[in-house]
Structures are given as structure tokens and as C-alpha cells.
VEXMAR-216423 format. One record per residue: residue number from 1; residue in one letter; x, y, z of N, C-alpha, C in turn. Coordinates in steps of 0.02 Angstrom, whole numbers. Each point is the difference from the previous one (the first is absolute). Example, Ala and Ser with C-alpha at 12.3 -4.5 7.8 and 13.67 -1.06 7.14 Angstrom:
@resi 1, resn a, n.x 660, n.y -284, n.z 390, ca.x -45, ca.y 59, ca.z 0, c.x 45, c.y 60, c.z 0
@resi 2, resn s, n.x -18, n.y 53, n.z -36, ca.x 42, ca.y 59, ca.z 3, c.x -39, c.y 55, c.z 37
END
This chain:
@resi 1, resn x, n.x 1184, n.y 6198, n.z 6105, ca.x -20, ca.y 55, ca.z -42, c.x -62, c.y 33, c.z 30
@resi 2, resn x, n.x 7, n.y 62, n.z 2, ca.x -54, ca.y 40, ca.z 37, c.x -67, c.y -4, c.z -57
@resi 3, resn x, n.x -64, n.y 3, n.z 36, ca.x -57, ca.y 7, ca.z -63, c.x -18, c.y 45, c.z -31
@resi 4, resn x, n.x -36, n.y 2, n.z -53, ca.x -31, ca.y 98, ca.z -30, c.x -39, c.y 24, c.z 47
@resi 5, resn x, n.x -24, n.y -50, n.z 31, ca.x -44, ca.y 46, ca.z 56, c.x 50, c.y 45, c.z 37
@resi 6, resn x, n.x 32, n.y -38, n.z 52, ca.x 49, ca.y 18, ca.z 34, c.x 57, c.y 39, c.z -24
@resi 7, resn x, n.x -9, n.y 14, n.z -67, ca.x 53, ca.y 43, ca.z -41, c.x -57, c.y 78, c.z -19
@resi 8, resn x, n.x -41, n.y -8, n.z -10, ca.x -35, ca.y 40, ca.z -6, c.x -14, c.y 31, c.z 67
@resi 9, resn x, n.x -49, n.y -13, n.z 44, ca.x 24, ca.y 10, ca.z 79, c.x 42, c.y 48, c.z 14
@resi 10, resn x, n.x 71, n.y -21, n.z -15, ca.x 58, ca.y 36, ca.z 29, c.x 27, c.y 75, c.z -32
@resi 11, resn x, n.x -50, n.y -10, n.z -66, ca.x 12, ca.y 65, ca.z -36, c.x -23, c.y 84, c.z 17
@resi 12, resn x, n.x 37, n.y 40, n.z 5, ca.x -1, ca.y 76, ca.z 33, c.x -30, c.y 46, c.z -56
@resi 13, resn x, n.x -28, n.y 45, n.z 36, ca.x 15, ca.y 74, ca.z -63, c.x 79, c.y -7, c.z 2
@resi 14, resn x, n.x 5, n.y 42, n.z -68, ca.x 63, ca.y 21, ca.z -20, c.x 42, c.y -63, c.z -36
@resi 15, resn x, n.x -23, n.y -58, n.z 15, ca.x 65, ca.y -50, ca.z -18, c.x -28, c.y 9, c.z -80
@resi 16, resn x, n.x 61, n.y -36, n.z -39, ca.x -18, ca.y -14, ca.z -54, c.x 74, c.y -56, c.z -20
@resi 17, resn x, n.x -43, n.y -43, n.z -10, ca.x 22, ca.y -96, ca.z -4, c.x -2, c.y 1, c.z -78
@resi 18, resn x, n.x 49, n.y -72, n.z -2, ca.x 22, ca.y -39, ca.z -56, c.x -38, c.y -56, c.z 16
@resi 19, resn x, n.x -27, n.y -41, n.z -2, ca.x -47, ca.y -77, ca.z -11, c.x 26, c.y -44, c.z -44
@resi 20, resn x, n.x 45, n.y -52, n.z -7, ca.x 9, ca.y -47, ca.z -53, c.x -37, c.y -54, c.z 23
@resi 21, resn x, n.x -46, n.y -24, n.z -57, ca.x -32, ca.y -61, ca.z -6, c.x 20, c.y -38, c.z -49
@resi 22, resn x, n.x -3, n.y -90, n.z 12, ca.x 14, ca.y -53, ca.z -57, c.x -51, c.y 0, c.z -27
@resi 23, resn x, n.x -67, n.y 10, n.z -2, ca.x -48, ca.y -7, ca.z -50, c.x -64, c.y 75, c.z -15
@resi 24, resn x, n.x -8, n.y 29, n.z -37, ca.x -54, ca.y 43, ca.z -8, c.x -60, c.y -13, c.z 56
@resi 25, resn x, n.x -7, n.y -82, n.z 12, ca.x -88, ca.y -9, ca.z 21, c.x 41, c.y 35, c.z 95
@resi 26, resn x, n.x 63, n.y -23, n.z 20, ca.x 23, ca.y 27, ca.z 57, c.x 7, c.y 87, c.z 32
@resi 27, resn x, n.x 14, n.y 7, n.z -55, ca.x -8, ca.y 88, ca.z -15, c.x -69, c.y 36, c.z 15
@resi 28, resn x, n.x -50, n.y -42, n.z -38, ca.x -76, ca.y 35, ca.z -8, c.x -19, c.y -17, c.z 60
@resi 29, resn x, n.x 26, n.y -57, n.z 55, ca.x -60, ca.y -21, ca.z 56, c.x 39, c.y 40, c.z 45
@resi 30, resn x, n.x 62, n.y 5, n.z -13, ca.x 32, ca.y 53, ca.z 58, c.x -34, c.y 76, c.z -18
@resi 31, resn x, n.x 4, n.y 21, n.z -39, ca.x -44, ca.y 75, ca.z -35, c.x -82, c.y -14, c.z 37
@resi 32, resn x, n.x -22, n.y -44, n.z -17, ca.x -61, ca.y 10, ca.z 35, c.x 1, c.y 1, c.z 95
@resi 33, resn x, n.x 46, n.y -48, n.z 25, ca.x 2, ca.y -8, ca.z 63, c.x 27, c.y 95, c.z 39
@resi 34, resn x, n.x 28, n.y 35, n.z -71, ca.x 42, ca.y 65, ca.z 38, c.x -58, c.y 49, c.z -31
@resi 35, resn x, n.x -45, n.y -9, n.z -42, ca.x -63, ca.y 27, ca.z -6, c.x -50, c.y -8, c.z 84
@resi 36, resn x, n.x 2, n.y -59, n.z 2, ca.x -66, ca.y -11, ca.z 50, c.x 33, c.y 28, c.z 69
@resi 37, resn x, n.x 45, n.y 16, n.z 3, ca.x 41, ca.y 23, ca.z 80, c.x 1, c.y 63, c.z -25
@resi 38, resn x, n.x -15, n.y 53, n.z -40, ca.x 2, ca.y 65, ca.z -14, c.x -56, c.y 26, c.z 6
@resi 39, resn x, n.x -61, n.y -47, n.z -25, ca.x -65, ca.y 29, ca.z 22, c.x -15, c.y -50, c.z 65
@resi 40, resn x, n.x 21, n.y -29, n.z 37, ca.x 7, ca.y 9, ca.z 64, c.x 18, c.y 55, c.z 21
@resi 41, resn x, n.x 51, n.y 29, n.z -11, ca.x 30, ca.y 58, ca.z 54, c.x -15, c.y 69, c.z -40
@resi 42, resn x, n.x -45, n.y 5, n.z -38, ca.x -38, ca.y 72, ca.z -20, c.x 49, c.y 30, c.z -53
@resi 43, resn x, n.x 32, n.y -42, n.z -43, ca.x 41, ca.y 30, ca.z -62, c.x -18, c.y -19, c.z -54
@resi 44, resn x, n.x -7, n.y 38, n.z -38, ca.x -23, ca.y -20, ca.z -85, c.x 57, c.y -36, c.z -19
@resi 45, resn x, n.x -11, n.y -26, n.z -55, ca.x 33, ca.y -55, ca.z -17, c.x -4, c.y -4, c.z -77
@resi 46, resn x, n.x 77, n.y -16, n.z -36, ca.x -15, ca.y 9, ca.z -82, c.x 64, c.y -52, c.z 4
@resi 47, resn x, n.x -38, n.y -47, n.z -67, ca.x 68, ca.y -62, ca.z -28, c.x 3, c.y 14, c.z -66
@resi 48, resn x, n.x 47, n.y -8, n.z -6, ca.x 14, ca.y 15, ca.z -93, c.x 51, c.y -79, c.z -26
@resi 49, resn x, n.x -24, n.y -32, n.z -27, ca.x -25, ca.y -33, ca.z -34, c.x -24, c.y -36, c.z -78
@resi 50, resn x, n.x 22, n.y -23, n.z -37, ca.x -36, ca.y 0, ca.z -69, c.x -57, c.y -55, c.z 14
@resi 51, resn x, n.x -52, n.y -21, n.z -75, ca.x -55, ca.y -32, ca.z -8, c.x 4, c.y -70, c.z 59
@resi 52, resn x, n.x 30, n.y -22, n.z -8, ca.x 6, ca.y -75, ca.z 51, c.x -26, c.y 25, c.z 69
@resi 53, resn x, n.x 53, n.y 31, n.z 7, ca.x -10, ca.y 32, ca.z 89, c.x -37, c.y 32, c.z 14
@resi 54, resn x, n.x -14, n.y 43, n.z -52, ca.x -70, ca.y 44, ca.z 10, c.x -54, c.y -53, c.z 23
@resi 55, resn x, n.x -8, n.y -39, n.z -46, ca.x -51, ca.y -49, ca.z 16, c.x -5, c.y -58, c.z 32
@resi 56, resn x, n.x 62, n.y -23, n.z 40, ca.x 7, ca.y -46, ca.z 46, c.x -35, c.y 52, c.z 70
@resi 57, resn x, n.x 32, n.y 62, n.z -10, ca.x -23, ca.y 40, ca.z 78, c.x -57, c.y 31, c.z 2
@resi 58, resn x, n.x -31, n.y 13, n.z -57, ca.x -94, ca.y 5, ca.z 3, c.x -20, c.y -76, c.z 13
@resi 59, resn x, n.x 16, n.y -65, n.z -40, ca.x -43, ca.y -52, ca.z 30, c.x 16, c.y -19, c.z 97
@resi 60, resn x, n.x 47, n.y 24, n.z 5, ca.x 25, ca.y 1, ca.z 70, c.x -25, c.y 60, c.z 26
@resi 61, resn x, n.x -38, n.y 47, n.z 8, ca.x -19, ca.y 39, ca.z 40, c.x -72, c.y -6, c.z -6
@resi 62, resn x, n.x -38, n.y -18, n.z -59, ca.x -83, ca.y -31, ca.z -13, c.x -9, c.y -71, c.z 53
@resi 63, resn x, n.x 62, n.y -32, n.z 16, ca.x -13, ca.y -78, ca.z 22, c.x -6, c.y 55, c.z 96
@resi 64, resn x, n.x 33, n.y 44, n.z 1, ca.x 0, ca.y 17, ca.z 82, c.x -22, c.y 77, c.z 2
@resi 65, resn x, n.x -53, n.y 4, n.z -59, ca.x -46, ca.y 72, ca.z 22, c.x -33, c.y -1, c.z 76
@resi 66, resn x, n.x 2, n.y -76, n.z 20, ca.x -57, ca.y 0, ca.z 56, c.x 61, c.y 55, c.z 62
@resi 67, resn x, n.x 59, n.y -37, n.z -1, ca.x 47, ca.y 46, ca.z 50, c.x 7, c.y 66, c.z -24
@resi 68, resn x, n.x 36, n.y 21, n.z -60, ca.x 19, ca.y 69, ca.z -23, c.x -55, c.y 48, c.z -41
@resi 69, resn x, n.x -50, n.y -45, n.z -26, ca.x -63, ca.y 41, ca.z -30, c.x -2, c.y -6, c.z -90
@resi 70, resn x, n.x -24, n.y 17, n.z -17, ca.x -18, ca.y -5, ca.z -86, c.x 63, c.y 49, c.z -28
@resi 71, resn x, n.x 14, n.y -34, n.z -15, ca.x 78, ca.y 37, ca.z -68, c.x -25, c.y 48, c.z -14
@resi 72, resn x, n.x -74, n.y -11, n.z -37, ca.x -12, ca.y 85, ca.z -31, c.x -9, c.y 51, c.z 40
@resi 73, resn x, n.x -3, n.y -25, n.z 46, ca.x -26, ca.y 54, ca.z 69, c.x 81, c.y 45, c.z -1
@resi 74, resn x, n.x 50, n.y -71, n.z 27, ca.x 43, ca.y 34, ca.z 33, c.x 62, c.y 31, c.z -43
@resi 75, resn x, n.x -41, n.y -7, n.z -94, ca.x 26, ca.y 29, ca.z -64, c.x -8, c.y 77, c.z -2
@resi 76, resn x, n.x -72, n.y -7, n.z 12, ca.x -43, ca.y 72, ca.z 16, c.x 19, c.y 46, c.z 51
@resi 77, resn x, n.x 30, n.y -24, n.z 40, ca.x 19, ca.y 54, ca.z 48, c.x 75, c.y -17, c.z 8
@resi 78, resn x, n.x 29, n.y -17, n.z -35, ca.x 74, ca.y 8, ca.z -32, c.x 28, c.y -36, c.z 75
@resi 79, resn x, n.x -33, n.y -33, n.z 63, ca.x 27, ca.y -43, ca.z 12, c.x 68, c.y -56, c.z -27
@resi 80, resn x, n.x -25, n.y -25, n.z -39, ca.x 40, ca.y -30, ca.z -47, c.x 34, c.y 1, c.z -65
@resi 81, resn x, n.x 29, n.y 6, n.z -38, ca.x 18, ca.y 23, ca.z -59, c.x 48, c.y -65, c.z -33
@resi 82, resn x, n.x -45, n.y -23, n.z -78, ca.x 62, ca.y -64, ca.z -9, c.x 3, c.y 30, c.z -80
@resi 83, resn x, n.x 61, n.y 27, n.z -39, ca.x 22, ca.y 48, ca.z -31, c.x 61, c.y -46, c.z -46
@resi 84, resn x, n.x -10, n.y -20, n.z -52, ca.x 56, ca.y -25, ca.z -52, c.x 72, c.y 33, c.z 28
@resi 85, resn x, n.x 37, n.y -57, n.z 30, ca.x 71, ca.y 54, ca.z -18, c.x 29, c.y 30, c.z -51
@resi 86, resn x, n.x 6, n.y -14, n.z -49, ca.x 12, ca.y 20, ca.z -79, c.x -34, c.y 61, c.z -6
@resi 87, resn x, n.x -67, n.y 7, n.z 6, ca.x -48, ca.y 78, ca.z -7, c.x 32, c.y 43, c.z 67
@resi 88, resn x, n.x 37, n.y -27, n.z 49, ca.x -3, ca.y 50, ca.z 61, c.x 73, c.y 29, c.z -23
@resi 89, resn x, n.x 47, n.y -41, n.z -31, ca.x 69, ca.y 30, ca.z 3, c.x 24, c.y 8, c.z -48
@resi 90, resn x, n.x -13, n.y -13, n.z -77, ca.x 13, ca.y 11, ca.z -50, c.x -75, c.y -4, c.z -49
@resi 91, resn x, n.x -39, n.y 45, n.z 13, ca.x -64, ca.y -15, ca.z -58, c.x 19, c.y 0, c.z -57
@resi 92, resn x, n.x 41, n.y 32, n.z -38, ca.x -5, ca.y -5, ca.z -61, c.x 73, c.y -24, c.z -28
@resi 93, resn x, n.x 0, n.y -38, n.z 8, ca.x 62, ca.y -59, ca.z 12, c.x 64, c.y 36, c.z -11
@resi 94, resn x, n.x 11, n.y 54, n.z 50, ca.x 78, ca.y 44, ca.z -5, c.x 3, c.y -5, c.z 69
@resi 95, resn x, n.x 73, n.y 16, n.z 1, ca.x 39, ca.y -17, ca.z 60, c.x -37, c.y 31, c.z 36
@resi 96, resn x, n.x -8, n.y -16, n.z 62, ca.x -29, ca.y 12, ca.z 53, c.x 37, c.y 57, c.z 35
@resi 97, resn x, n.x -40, n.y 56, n.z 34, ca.x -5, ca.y 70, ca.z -7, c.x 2, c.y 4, c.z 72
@resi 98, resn x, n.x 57, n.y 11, n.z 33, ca.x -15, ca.y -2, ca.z 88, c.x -32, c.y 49, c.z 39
@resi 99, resn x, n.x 13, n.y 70, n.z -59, ca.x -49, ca.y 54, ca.z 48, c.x -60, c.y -22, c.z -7
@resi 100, resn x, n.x -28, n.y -1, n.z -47, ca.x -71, ca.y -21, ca.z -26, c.x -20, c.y -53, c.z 57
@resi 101, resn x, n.x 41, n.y -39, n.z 11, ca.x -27, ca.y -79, ca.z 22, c.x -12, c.y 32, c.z 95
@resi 102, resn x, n.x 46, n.y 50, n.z 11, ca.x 10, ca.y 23, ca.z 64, c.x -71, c.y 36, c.z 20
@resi 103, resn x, n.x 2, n.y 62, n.z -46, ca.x -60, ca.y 41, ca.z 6, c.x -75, c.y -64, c.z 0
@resi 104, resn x, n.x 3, n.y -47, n.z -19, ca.x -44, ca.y -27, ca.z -24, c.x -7, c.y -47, c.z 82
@resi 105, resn x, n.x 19, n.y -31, n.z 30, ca.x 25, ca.y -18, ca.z 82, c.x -22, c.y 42, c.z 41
@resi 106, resn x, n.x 9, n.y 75, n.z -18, ca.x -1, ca.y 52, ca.z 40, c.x -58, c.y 1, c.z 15
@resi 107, resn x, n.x -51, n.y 2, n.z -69, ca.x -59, ca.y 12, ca.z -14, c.x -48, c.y -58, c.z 43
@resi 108, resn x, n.x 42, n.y -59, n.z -20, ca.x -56, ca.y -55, ca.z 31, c.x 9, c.y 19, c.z 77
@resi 109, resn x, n.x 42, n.y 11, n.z 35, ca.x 13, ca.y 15, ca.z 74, c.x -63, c.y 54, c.z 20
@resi 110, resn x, n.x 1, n.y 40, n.z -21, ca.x -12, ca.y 55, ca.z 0, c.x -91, c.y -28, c.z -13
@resi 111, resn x, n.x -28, n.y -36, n.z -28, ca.x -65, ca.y -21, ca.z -14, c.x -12, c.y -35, c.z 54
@resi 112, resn x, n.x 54, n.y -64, n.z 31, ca.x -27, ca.y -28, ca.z 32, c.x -9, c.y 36, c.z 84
@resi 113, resn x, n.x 38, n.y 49, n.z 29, ca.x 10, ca.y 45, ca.z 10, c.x -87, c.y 50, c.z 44
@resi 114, resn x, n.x 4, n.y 4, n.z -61, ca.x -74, ca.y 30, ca.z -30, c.x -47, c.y -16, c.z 19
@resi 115, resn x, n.x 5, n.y -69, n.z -10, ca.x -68, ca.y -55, ca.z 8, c.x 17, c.y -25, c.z 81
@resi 116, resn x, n.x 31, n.y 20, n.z 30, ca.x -13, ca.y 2, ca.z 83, c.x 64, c.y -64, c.z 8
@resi 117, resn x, n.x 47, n.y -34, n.z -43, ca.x 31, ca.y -48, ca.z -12, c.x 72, c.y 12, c.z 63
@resi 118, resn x, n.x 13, n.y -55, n.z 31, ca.x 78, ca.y 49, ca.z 35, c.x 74, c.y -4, c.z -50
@resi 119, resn x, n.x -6, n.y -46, n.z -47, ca.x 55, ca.y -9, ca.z -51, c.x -31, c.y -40, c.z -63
@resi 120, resn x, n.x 57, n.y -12, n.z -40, ca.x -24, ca.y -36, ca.z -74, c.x 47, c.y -58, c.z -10
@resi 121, resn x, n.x -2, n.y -57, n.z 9, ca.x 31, ca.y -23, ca.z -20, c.x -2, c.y -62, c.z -64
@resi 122, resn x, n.x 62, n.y -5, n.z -30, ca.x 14, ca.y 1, ca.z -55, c.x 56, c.y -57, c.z -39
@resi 123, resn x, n.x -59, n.y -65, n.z -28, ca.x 40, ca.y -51, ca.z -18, c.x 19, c.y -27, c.z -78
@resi 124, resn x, n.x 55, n.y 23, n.z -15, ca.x 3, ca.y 1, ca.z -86, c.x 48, c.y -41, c.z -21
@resi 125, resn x, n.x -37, n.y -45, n.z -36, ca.x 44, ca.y -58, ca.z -42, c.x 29, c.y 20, c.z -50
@resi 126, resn x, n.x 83, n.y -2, n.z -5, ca.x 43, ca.y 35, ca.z -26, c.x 25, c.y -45, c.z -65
@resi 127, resn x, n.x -47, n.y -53, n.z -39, ca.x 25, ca.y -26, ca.z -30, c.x 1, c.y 52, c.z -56
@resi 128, resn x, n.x -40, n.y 32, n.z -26, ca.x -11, ca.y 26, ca.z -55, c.x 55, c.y 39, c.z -17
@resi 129, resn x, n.x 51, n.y 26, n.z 60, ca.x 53, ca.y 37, ca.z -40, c.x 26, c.y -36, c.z -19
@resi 130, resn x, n.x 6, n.y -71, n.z -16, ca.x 49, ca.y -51, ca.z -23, c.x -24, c.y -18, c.z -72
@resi 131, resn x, n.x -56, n.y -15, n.z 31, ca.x -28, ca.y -6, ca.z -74, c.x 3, c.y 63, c.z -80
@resi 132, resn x, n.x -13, n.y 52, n.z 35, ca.x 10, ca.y 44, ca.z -55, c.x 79, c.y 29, c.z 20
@resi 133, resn x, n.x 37, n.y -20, n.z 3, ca.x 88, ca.y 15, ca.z 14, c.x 2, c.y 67, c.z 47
@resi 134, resn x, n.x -34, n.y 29, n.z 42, ca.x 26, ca.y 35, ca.z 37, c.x 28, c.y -10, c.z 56
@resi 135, resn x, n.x 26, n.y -45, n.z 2, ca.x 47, ca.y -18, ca.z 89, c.x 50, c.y 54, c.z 13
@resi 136, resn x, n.x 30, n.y 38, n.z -49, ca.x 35, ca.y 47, ca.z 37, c.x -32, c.y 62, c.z 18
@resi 137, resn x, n.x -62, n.y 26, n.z -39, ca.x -40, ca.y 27, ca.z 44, c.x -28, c.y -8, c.z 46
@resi 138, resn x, n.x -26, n.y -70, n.z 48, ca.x -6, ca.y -29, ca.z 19, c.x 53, c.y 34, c.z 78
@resi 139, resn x, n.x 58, n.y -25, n.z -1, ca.x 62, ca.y 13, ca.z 10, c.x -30, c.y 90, c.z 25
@resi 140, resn x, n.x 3, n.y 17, n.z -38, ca.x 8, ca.y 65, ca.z -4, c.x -48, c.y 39, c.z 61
@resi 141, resn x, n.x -71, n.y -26, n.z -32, ca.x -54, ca.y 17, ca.z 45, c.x 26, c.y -7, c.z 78
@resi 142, resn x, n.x -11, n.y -71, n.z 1, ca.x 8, ca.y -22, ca.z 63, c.x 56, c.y 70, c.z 58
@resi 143, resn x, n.x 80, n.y -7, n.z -34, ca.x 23, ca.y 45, ca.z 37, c.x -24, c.y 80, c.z 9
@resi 144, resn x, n.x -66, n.y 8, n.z -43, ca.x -4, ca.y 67, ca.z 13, c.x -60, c.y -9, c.z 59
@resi 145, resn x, n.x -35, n.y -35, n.z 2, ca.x -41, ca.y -13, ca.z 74, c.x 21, c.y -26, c.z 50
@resi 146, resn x, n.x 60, n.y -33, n.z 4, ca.x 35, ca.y 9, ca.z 59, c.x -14, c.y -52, c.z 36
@resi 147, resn x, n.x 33, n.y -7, n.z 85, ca.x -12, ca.y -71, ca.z 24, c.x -63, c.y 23, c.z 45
@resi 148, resn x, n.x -23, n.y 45, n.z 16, ca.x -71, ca.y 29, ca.z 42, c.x -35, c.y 50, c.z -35
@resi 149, resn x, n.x -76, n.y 3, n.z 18, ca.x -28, ca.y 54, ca.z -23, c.x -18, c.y 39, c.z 47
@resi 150, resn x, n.x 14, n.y 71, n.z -25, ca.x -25, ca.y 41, ca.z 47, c.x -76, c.y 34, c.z 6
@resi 151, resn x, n.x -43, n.y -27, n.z -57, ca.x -59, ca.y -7, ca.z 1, c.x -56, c.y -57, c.z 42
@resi 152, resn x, n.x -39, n.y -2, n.z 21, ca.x -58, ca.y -59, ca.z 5, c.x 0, c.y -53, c.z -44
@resi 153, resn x, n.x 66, n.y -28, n.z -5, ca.x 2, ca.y -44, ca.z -58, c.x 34, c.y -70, c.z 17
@resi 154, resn x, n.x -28, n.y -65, n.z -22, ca.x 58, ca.y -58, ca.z 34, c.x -10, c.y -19, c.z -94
@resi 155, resn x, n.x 53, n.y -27, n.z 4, ca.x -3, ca.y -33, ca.z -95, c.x 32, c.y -52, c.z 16
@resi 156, resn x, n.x -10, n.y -78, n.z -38, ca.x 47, ca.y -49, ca.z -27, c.x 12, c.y 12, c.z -64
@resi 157, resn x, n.x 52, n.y -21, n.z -4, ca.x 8, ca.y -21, ca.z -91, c.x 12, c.y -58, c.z 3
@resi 158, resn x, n.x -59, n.y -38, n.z -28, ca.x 25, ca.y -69, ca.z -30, c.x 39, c.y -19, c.z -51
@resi 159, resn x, n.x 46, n.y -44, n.z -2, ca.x 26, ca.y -51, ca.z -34, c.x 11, c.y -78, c.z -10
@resi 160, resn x, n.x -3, n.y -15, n.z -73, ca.x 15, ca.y -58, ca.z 1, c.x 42, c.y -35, c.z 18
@resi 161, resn x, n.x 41, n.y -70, n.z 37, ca.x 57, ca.y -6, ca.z -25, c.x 34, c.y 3, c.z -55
@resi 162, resn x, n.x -27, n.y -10, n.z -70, ca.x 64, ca.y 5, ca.z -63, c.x -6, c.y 58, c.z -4
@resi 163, resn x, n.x -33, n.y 53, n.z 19, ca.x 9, ca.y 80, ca.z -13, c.x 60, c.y 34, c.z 39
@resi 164, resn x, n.x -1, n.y -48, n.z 76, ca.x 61, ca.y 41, ca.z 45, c.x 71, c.y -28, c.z -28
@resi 165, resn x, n.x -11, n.y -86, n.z -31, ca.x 61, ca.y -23, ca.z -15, c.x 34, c.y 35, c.z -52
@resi 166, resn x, n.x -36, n.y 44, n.z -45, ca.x 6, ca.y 32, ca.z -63, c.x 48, c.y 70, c.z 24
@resi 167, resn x, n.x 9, n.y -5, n.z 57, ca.x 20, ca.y 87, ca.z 6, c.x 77, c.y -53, c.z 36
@resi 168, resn x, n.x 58, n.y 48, n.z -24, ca.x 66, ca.y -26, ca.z 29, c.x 12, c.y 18, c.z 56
@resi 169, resn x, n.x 28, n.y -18, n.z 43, ca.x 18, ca.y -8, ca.z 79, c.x 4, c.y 98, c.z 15
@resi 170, resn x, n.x 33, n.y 31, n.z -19, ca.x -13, ca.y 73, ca.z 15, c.x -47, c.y 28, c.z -31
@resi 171, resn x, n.x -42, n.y 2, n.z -56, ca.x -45, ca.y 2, ca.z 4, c.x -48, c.y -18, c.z 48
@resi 172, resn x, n.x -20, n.y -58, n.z 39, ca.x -49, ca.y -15, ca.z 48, c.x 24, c.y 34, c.z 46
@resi 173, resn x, n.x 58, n.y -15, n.z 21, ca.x -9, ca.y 44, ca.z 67, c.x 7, c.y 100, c.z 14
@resi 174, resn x, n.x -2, n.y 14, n.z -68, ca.x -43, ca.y 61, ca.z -6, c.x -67, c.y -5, c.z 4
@resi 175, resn x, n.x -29, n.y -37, n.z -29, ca.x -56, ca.y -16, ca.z 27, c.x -26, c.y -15, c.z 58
@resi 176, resn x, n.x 60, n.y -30, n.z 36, ca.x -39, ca.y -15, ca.z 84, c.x 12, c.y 70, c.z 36
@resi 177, resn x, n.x 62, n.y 53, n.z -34, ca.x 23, ca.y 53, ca.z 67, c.x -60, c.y 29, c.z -28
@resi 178, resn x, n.x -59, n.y -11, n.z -51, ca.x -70, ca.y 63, ca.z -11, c.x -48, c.y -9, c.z 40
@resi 179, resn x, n.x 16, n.y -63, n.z 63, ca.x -63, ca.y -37, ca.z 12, c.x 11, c.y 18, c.z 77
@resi 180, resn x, n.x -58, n.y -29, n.z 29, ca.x 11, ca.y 14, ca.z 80, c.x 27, c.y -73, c.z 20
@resi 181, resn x, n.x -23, n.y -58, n.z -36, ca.x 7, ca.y -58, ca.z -14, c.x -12, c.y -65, c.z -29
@resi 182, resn x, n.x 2, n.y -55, n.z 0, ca.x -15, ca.y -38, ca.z -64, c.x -28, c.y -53, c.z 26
@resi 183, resn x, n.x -72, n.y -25, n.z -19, ca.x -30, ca.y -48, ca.z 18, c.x 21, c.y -59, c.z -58
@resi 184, resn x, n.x 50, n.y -67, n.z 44, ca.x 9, ca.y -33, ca.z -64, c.x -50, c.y -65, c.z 19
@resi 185, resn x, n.x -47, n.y -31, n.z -48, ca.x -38, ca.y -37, ca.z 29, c.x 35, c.y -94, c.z -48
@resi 186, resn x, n.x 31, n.y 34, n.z -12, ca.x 41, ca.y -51, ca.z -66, c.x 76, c.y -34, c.z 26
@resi 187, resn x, n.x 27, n.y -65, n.z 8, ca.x 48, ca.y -36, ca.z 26, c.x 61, c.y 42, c.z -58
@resi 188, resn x, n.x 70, n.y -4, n.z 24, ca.x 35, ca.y 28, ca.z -32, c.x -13, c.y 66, c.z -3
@resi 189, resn x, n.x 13, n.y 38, n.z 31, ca.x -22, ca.y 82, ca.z 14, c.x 35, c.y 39, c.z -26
@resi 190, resn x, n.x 97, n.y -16, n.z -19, ca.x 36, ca.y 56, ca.z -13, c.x 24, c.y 58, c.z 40
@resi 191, resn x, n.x -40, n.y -15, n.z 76, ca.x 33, ca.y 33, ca.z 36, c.x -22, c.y 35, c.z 36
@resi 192, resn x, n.x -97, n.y 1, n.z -32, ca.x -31, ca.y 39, ca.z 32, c.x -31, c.y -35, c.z 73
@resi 193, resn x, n.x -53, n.y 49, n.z 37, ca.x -21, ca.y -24, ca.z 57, c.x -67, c.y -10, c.z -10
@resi 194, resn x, n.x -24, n.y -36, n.z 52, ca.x -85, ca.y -8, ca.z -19, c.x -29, c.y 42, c.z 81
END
């Protein structure tokens, strides 16, 4: 099995990945490891996230300010961005709005951009559409962004395993033709590649 380092590493502008992990704490150290290789290579960087993760990846970026610098620093100059998924894609708990969510991508590109950045990239834990029942928006989104971006943009979408097992065999692999490809870090893959 290849590592997050080495999975992160290999990641391009334009791609935009599927990630299945067996545990949340696997998810957040891979999110931070594809954080710290983005401000390596001069790209802002935003994870979305709820309360847990939020705060597993601030005590993980305070423990290695000495390498990447003070959180608030790199909060303040939008370096970094760690953003509730729930508030980013459905704030007010209705189906999730793809122009909105698009223009809103556009915008962060376009800041980091700004700020002298060469891309944005972009790691969002996708449990929350499960949790509040939007998986077929979910579904939905996904095919409207496509398997590349044609912006300054690399994205994962994380998942859990019981979140991918939850979607039926054509279902997922609509999901994989949205992707450039699928990081599976989890035994029993279903088919995907790592």
C-alpha cells in the first residue's frame, strides 16, 4: 500500500480524487500530510471537515508550527482554510446548491490566486452528506465537477468505508467515472485503485 505522503506527492493540479479510509483518525492524518505538501509547493490549502477534525488538524498543525508556521498566521493570510463541511455545502440544512457551492470554489481559487498562490487545493470529508441524507446530491454534485478541473484546483473527497459501502455497485462507479481516481487506503476496495 502506497503512503499519504507518497499519495499526496503524486497529486497534480486539476485531479480531483475519491480517498476511502477505515477509520476517521486515517482520513485526518492523510488531510494533514496533503495540507503540508500544498504549502510546500505554494498552494493554499482548505479541509472541510466537522468539530473532531477541525480540531485534530489545528492540534496537528500547533504541534509542527516550527515547520509550517502559526495556524493563525497561515489563517490570516488564507494560506490555510479549515471550514465545517455542513456550513460549506448545505448551511442551512437544504439540499446542497451546486451553483452556489461552484461559484463559491471559484471564489476561493480566485483568492488564493490573488494572494500570489499557484493553485488551491482542496480536502473535504464527505461524511456529512450521509449524515443529513443527501447522498444523492452528493451523486449529483460530484458529476457536475467532473473527473478534472479546469481551474487551479486539485480536490479529494473523502470517504468512509460504510459511506462507500452504502452506495450500490452503479451508483459507486458513477462515482469513480467523476474522479480522476481513487485513493483506496482500506483492504477490500471494491474495485478501486490506490
Amino acid at each position: 500500500m502506497i503512503s499519504s505522503t507518497k499519495r499526496t506527492e503524486t497529486v497534480q493540479v486539476g485531479h480531483h480524487i475519491i480517498a476511502i479510509y477505515h477509520t476517521f483518525e486515517d482520513e485526518i492524518n492523510e488531510a494533514f500530510e496533503f495540507l503540508k505538501e500544498g504549502l510546500k509547493r505554494n498552494e493554499a490549502v482548505m479541509i472541510l471537515t466537522e468539530d473532531l477534525g477541525k480540531d485534530m488538524l489545528i492540534r496537528k498543525l500547533k504541534e509542527n508550527e516550527e515547520e509550517l508556521g502559526k495556524f493563525e498566521d497561515l489563517e490570516k493570510k488564507s494560506d490555510v482554510t479549515i471550514e465545517f463541511t455542513s456550513n460549506w455545502y448545505f448551511p442551512d440544512n437544504t439540499n446542497p446548491n451546486t451553483d452556489r457551492i461552484v461559484a463559491m470554489f471559484v471564489a476561493m481559487v480566485d483568492l488564493a490566486i490573488s494572494n500570489g498562490k499557484k493553485a488551491i487545493r482542496i480536502f473535504g470529508d464527505m461524511s456529512s452528506f450521509f449524515q443529513y441524507g443527501f447522498t444523492m446530491d452528493l451523486l449529483k454534485y460530484e458529476s457536475v465537477l467532473g473527473k478534472r478541473f479546469e481551474l487551479p484546483l486539485i480536490g479529494v473527497c473523502a470517504f468512509l468505508t460504510e459511506a462507500i459501502d452504502s452506495f450500490n455497485p452503479k451508483q459507486f462507479e458513477q462515482l469513480q467515472e467523476c474522479h480522476h481516481a481513487v485513493w483506496n487506503t482500506t483492504t477490500g476496495d471494491r474495485g478501486a485503485h490506490s
